[in-house]
C-alpha positions as CSV (number, residue, x, y, z in Angstrom):
1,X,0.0,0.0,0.0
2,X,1.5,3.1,-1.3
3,X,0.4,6.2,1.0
4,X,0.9,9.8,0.0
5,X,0.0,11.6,3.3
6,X,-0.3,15.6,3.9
7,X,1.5,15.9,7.4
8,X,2.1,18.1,10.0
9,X,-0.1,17.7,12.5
10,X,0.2,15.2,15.5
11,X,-2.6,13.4,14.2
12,X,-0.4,12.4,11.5
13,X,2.5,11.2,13.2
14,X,-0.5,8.9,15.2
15,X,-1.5,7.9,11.3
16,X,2.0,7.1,10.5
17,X,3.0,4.8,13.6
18,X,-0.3,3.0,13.1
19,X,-0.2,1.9,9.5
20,X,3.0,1.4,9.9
21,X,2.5,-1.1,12.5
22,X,-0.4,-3.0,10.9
23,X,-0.2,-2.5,7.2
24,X,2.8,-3.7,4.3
25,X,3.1,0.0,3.2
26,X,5.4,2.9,1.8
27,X,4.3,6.4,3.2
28,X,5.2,9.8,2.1
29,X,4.9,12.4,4.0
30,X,5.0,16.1,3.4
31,X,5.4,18.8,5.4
32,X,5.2,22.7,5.5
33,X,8.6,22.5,7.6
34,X,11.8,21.0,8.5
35,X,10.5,20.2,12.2
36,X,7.3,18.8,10.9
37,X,9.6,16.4,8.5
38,X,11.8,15.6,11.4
39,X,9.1,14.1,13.5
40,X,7.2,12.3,10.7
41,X,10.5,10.4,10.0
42,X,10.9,9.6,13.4
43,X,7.4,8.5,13.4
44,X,8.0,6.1,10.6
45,X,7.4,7.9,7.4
46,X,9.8,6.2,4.5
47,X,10.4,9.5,3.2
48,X,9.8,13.3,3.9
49,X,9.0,16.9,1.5
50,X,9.9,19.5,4.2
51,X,7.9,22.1,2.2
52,X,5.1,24.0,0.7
53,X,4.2,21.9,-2.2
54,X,1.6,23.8,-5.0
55,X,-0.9,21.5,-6.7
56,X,0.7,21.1,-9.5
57,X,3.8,19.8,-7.7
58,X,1.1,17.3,-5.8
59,X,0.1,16.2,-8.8
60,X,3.3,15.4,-10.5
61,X,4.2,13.5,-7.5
62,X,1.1,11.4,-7.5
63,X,1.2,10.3,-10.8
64,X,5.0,9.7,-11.1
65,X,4.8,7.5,-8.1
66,X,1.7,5.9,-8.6
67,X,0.3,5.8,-5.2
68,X,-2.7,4.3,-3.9
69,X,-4.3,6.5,-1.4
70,X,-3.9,10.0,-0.5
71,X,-4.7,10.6,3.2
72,X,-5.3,14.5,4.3
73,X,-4.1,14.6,8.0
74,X,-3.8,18.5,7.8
75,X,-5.1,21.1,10.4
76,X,-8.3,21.4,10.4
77,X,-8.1,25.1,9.2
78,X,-5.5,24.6,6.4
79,X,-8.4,25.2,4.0
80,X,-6.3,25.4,1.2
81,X,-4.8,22.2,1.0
82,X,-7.2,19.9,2.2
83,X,-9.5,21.2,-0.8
84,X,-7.0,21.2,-3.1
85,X,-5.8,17.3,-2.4
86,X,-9.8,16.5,-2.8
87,X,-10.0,17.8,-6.0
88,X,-6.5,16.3,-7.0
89,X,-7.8,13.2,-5.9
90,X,-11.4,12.9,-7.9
91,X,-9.5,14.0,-10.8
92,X,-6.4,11.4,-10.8
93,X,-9.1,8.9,-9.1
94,X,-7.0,7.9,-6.7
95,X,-8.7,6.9,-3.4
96,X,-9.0,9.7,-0.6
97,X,-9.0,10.6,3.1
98,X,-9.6,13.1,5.0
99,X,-8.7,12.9,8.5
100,X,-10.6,15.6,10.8
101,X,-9.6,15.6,13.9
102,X,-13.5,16.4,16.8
103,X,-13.9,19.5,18.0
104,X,-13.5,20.2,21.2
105,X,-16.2,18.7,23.6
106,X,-16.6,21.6,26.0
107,X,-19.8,20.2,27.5
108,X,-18.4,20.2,31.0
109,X,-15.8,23.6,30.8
110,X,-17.1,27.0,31.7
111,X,-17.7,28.7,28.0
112,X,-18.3,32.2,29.8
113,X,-14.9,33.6,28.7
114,X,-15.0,32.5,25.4
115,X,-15.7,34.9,22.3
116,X,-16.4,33.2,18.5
117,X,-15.3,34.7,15.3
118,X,-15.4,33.6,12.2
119,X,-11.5,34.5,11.1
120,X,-8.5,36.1,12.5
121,X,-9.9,40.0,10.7
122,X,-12.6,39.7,13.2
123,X,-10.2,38.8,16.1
124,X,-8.2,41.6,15.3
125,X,-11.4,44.4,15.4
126,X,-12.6,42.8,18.2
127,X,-9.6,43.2,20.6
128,X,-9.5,46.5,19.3
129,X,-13.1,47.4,20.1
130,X,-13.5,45.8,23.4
131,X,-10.1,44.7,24.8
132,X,-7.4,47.5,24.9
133,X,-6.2,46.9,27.7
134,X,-3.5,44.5,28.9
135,X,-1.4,42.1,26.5
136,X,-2.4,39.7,23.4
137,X,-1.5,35.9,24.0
138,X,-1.4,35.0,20.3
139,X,-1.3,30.8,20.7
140,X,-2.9,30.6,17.1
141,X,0.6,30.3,14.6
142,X,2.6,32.6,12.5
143,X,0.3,32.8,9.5
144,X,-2.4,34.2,11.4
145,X,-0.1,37.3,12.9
146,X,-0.7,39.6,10.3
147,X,-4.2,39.8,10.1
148,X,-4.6,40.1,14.4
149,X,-1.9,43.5,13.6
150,X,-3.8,45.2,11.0
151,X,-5.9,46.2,14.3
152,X,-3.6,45.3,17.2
153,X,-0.5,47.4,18.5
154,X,2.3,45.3,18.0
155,X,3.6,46.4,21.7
156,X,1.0,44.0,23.1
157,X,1.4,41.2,20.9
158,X,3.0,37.8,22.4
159,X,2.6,35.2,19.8
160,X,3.5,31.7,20.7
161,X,5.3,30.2,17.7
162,X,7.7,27.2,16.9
163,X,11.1,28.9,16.2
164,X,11.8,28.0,13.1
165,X,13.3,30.3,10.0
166,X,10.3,31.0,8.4
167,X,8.4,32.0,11.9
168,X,11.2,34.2,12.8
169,X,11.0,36.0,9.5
170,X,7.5,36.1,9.5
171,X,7.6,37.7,12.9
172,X,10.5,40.3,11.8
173,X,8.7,41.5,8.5
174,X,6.0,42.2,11.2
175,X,8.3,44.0,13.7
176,X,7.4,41.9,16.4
177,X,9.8,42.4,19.5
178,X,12.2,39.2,19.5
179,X,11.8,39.4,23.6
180,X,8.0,39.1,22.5
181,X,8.2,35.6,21.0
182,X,7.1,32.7,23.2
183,X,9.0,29.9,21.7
184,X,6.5,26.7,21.2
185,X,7.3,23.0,21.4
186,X,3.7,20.9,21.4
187,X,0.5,21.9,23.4
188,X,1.3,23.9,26.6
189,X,-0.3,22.1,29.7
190,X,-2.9,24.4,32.0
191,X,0.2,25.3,34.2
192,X,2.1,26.7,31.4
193,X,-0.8,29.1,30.4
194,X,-1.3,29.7,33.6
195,X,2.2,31.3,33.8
196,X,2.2,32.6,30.0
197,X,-0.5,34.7,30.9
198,X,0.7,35.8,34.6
199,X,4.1,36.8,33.2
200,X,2.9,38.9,30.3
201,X,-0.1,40.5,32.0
202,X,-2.8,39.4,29.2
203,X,-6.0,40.4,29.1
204,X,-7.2,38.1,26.3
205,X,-5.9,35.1,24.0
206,X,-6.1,33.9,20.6
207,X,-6.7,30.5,19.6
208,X,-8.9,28.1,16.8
209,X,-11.0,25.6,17.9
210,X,-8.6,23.1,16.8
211,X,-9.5,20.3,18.6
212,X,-8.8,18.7,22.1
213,X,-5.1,17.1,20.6
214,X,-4.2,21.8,20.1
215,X,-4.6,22.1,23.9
216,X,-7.8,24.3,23.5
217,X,-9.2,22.9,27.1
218,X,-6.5,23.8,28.8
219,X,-6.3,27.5,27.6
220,X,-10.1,27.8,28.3
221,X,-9.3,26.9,31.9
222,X,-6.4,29.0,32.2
223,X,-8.1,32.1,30.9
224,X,-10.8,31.0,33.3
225,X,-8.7,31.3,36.3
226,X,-6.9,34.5,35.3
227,X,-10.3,35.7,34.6
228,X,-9.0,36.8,30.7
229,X,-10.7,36.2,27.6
230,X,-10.8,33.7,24.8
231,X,-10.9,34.7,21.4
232,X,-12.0,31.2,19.3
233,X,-11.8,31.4,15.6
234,X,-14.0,28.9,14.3
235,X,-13.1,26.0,11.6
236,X,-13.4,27.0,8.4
237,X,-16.3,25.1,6.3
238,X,-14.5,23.7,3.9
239,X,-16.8,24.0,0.4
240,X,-17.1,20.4,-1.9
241,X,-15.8,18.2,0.9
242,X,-17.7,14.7,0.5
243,X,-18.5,13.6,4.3
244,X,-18.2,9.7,3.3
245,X,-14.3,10.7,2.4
246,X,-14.1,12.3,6.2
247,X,-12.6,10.1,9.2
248,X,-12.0,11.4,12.9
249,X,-10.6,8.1,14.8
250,X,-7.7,5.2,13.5
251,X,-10.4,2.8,13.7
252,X,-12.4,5.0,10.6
253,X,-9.2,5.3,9.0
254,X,-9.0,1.1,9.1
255,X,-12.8,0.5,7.7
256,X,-11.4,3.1,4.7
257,X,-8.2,1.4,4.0
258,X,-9.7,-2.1,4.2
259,X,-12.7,-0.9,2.3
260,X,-10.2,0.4,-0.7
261,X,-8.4,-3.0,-0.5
């Protein structure tokens, strides 16, 4: 089983190790960075792209290669990609997965701090409008920045961020202060936040409703004790999406692969 597989999450290492373990397969496994490559190798992957890739580039390298399946283990708000590989997909006919990781079951958490937007824009105006005081946890990547400073002062901006070249740069074009970097190694437990938010007096954080594996309950109950609020950027609807191709567990992910062989 040959397995093209759109990494960089931690749901994909999981994807890795598992087939790996129970199927006879080759998996490639791409990546936006270096770090992302590094820890799908050591999950397992036969081979790594530690890059960007455009669709034509995706394309190429599914044909060329002839693989079997082509398993979307992106973020959930990496929009782009995941509709771009189910288009590629339908049109090379090459059997497809999406892999979304739940929302966040907040059933039991106190929601009373938490404010929903639709996109990072709208996070921006509305720290502007209603929160102008105190500092800006940004725990939401280096992509997002931009849009959060069209309306934010860069003075109270704390972005957590893996510190890697293209973060750095992303955070210099922006003239964030290097002191104000928070540098990021997997989801921060409540005690972390808990700190984060003591030591640079915040008054509100950013973060998407990317699922419990993100670490979205423990900020919730960290902005909860401070008494701080949550900014939540809701996932993206991604348009053309076929829910039969969707899968949220490893066992899903075995009923599709078993089903296509």
């Amino acid at each position: 089983m040959k397995i093209f597989l759109l990494g960089g999450t931690k749901d994909s290492i999981n994807i890795i190790e598992h087939i790996k373990n129970k199927y006879d397969s080759y998996i490639l496994t791409t990546t936006t960075t270096e770090y992302g490559a590094k820890l799908a190798k050591e999950g397992g992957s036969d081979d790594t792209i530690a890059r960007p890739l455009l669709k034509d580039e995706i394309k190429e390298i599914l044909i060329d290669e002839n693989f079997d399946v082509l398993i979307d283990a992106t973020h959930p708000f990496a929009e782009h990609i995941t509709q771009t590989s189910a288009s590629l997909a339908e049109e090379l006919d090459i059997a497809y997965v999406r892999f979304e990781r739940p929302p966040t079951n907040l059933e039991d958490i106190d929601t009373s701090h938490i404010h929903y937007v639709n996109s990072f824009e709208d996070a921006g105006k509305l720290i502007a409008s209603e929160f102008d005081d105190g500092n800006v946890l940004h725990f939401a990547g280096a992509n997002t920045m931009e849009d959060i400073l069209r309306h934010v002062p860069v003075d109270r901006f704390y972005p957590r961020i893996l510190k890697v070249e293209s973060s750095i740069k992303k955070c210099e074009s922006l003239n964030v202060d290097p002191n104000h970097i928070i540098p990021m190694k997997g989801a921060a437990s409540l005690e972390e936040n808990l700190e984060l938010i003591e030591k640079y007096d915040a008054s509100v954080m950013i973060t998407k409703e990317s699922g419990d594996i993100g670490g979205v309950v423990e900020k919730i109950q960290a902005a909860n004790q401070k008494d701080i609020a949550v900014i939540m950027i809701k996932r993206p609807e991604i348009d053309n999406l076929n829910k039969k191709d969707m899968v949220s567990n490893l066992d899903e992910l075995d009923i599709k692969l078993q089903n296509f062989f």
